[in-house]
C-alpha positions as CSV (number, residue, x, y, z in Angstrom):
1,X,-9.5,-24.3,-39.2
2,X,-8.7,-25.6,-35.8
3,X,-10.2,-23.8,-32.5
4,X,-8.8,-22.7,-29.7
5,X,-10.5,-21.8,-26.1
6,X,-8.4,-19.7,-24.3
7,X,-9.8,-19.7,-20.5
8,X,-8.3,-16.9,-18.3
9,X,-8.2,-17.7,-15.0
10,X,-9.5,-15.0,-12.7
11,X,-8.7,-15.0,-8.4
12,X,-9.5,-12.5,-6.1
13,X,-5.8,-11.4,-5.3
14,X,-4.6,-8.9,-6.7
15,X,-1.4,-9.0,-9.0
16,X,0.8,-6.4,-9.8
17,X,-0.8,-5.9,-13.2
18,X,-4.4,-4.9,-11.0
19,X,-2.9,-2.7,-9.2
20,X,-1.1,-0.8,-11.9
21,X,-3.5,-0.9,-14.6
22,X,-6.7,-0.3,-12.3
23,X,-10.3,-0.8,-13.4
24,X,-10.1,-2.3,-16.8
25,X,-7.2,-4.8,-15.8
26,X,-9.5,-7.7,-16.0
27,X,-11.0,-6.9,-19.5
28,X,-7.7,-6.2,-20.9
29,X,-6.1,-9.1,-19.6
30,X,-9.4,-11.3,-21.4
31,X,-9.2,-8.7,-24.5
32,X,-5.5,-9.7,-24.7
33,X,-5.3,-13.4,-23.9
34,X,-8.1,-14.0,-26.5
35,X,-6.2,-12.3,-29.4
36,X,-3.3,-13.9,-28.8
37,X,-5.0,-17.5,-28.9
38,X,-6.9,-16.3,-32.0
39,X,-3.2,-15.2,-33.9
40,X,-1.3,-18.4,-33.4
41,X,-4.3,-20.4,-34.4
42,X,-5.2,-18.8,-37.6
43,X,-1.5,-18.5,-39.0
44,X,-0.9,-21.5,-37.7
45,X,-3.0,-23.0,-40.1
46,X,-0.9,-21.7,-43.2
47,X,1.9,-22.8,-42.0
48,X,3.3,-25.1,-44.8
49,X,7.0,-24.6,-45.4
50,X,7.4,-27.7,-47.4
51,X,4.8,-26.7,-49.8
52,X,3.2,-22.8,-50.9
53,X,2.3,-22.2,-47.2
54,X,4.2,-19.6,-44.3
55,X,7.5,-20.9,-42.9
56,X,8.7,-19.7,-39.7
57,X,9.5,-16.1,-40.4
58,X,6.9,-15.7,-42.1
59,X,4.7,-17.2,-39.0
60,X,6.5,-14.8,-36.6
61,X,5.9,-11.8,-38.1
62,X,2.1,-12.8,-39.1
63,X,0.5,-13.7,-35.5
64,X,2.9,-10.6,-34.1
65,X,0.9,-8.4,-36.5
66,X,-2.4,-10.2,-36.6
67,X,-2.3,-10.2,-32.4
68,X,-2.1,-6.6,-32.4
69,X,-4.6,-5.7,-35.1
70,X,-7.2,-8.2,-33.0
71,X,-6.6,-6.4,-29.6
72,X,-6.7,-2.9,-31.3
73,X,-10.4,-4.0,-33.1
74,X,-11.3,-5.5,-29.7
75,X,-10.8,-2.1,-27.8
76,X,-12.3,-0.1,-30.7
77,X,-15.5,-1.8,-30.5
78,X,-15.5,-1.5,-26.2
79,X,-14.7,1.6,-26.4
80,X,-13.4,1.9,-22.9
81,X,-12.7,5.1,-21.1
82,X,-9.2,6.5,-21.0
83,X,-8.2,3.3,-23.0
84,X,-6.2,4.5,-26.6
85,X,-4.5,2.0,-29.1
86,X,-1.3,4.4,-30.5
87,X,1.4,3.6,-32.9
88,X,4.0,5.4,-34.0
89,X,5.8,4.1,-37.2
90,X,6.9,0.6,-36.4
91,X,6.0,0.9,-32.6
92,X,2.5,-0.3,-31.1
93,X,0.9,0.3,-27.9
94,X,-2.4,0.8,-25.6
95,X,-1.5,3.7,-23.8
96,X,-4.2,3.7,-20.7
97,X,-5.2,6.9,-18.8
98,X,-5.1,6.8,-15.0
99,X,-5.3,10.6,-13.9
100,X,-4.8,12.2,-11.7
101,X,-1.7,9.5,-12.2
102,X,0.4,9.0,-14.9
103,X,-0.6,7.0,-18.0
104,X,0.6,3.6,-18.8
105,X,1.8,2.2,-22.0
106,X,1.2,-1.6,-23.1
107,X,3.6,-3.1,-25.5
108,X,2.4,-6.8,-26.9
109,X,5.0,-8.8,-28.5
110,X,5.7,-12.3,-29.7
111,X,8.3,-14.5,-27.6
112,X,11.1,-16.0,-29.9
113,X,10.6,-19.6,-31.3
114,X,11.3,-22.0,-28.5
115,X,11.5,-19.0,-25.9
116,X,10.0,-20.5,-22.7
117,X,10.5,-17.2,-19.9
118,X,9.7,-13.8,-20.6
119,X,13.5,-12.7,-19.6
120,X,14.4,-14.7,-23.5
121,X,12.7,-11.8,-25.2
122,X,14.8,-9.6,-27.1
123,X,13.7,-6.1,-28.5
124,X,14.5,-5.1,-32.3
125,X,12.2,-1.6,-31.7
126,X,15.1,0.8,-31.0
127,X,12.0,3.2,-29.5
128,X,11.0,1.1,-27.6
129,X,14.1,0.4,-25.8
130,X,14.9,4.7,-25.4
131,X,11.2,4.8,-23.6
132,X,12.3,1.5,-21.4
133,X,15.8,3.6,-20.8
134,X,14.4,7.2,-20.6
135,X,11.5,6.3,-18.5
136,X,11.5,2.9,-16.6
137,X,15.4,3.0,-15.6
138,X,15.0,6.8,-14.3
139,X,11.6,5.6,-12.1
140,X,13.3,3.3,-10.6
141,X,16.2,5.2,-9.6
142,X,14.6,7.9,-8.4
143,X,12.2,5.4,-6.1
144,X,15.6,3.4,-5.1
145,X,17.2,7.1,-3.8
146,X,13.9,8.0,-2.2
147,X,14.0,4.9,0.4
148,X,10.1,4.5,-0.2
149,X,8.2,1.3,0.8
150,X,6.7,-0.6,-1.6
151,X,7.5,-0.8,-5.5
152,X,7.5,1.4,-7.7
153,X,5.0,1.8,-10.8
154,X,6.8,1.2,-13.9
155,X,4.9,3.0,-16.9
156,X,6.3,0.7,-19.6
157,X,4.5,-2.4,-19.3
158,X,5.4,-5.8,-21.4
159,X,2.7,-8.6,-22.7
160,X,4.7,-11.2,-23.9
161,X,2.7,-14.2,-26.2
162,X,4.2,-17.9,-26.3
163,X,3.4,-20.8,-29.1
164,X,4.4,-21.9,-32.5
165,X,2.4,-23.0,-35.4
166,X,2.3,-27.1,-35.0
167,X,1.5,-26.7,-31.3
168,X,-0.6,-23.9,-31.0
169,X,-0.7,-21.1,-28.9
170,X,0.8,-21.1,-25.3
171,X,1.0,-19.1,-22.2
172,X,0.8,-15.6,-21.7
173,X,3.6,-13.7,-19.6
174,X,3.7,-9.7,-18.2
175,X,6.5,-7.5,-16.6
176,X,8.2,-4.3,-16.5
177,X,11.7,-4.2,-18.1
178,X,14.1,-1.3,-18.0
179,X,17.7,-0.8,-19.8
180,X,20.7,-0.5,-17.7
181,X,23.7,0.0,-20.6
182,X,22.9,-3.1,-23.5
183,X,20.8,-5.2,-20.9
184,X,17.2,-5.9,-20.7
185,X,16.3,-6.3,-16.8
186,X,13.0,-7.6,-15.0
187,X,11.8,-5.4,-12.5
188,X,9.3,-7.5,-12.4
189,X,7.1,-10.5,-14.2
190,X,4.2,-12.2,-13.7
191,X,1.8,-15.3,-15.3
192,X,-1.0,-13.0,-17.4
193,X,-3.7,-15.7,-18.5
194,X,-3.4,-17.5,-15.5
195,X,-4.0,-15.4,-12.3
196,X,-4.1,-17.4,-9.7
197,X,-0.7,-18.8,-9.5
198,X,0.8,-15.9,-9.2
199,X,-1.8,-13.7,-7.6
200,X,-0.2,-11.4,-4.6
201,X,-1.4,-12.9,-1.4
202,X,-4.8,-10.9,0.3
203,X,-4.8,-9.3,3.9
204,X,-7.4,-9.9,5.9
205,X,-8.4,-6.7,7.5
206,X,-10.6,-7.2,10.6
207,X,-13.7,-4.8,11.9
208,X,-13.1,-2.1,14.1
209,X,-13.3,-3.4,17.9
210,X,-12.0,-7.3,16.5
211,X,-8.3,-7.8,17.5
212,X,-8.0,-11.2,17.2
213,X,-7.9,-12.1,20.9
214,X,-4.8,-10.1,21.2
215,X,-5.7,-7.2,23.6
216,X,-7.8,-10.6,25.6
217,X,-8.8,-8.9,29.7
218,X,-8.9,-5.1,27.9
219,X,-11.8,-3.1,28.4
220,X,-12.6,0.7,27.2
221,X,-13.4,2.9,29.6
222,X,-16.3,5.0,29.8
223,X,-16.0,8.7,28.8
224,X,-15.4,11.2,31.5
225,X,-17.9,14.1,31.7
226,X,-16.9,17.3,32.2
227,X,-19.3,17.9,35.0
228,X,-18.3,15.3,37.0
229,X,-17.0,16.0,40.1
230,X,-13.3,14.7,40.2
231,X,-12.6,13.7,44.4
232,X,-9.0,13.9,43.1
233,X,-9.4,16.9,41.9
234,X,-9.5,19.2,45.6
235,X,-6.1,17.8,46.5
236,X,-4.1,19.0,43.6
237,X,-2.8,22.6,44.4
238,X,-3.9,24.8,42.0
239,X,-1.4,26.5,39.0
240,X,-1.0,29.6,41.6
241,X,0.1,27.0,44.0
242,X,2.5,24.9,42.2
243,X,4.4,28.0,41.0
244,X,4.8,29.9,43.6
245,X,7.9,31.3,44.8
246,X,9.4,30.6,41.0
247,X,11.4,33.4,39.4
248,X,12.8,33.8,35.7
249,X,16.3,33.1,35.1
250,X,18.0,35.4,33.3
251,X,19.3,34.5,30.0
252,X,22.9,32.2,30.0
253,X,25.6,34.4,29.6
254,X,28.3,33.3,27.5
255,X,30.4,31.6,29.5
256,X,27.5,29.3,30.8
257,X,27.4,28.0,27.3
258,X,29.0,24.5,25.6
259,X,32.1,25.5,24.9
260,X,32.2,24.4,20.9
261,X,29.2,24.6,18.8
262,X,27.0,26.4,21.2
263,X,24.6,23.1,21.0
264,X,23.6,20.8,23.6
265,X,26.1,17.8,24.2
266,X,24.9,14.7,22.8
């Protein structure tokens, strides 16, 4: 049997898959990465089309399976909180609890022979392409219409595994696809077994009192107390003072009013 090491690179950036997936992000990126590697190298060793060994199809369909049924015994022995393997018929998934927000759902799937971006993956599960449809293309609507900042978390989450059975296993890709009509669109897609190249840049956030030199010549002042005598203070007339000799107005009468809409002219 040949061996593989898959290595997962980790950074201290955050990607987009951290910040969705929250604390168990990192093992699930390592429980993922390794069962992939693991599913490519044991089929690929019966892979023997010229004699009684798999052929292509056959390889396809076997790591697809096999990767799956290694991340679903990975989890089940971690037993980590809030994280559940489902499957429903033909359709597999780790659905992973974040209340008080809403859960996501982790689809794994083999990329086509010689496939070499995660946009060249094309879904056969008709489910899975409603839940894309139903719930991915409607977020995102409703986030576009809203004018919010930022992105918007996609609950349907793709892991996309490379390689073939002479070369071994390859990369690893993740993204969140939605259905608009027949088409498959990225929202977005990022390198899962190697973070660092496509970790989102970190902000440096400075201590309280250090601006960087830009407020340079500024000082704070010292608190007023309220018993101190304020030499300004005696030559300010007092509210009696300043108001004096001031009478209501009567209301507007009609006639005083914009003519129109009653408002005030812009």
């Amino acid at each position: 049997m040949r061996s593989f090491r898959r290595d997962v690179c980790h950074a201290g950036a955050m990607t987009r898959w951290d910040q969705l997936i929250g604390e168990h992000a990192g093992t699930l990126r390592d429980v993922f990465c390794r069962a992939a590697a693991t599913a490519h190298t044991e089929n690929g060793d019966r892979f023997a089309p010229d004699d009684l060994g798999d052929d292509a199809r056959i390889y396809g369909i076997t790591t697809s399976n096999s990767a799956r049924f290694l991340v679903g015994q990975d989890l089940e022995s971690r037993a980590l909180t809030g994280v559940t393997v489902c499957e429903r018929g033909l359709v597999w998934w780790v659905e992973i609890d974040r209340t008080p927000l809403a859960p996501v759902q982790v689809y794994f799937y083999k990329a086509p022979p010689d496939a070499t971006k995660i946009d060249e993956l094309r879904l056969d599960d008709a489910d899975v392409k409603r839940q894309l449809s139903r719930s991915n293309a409607r977020q995102l609507d409703l986030f576009n219409r809203s004018g919010a900042l930022g992105h918007p978390d996609l609950l349907n989450v793709i892991i996309v595994h490379y390689g073939d059975p002479v070369a071994g296993p390859g990369k690893l890709d993740v993204g969140a696809p939605y259905i608009d009509g027949n088409q498959m669109i990225w929202e977005w897609q990022e390198r899962f077994d190697q973070v660092d190249e496509q970790a989102a840049p970190t902000i440096e956030i400075r201590p309280l009192g250090e601006d960087g030199g830009v407020f340079d010549g500024l000082r704070l002042v010292e608190p007023i107390e309220e018993d101190a005598e304020d030499p300004a203070a005696s030559s300010l007339p007092s509210e009696d003072q300043r108001f004096e000799g001031m009478q209501m107005r009567d209301d507007l009468s009609d006639g005083d009013q914009d003519e129109g809409t009653g408002q005030e002219p812009s």
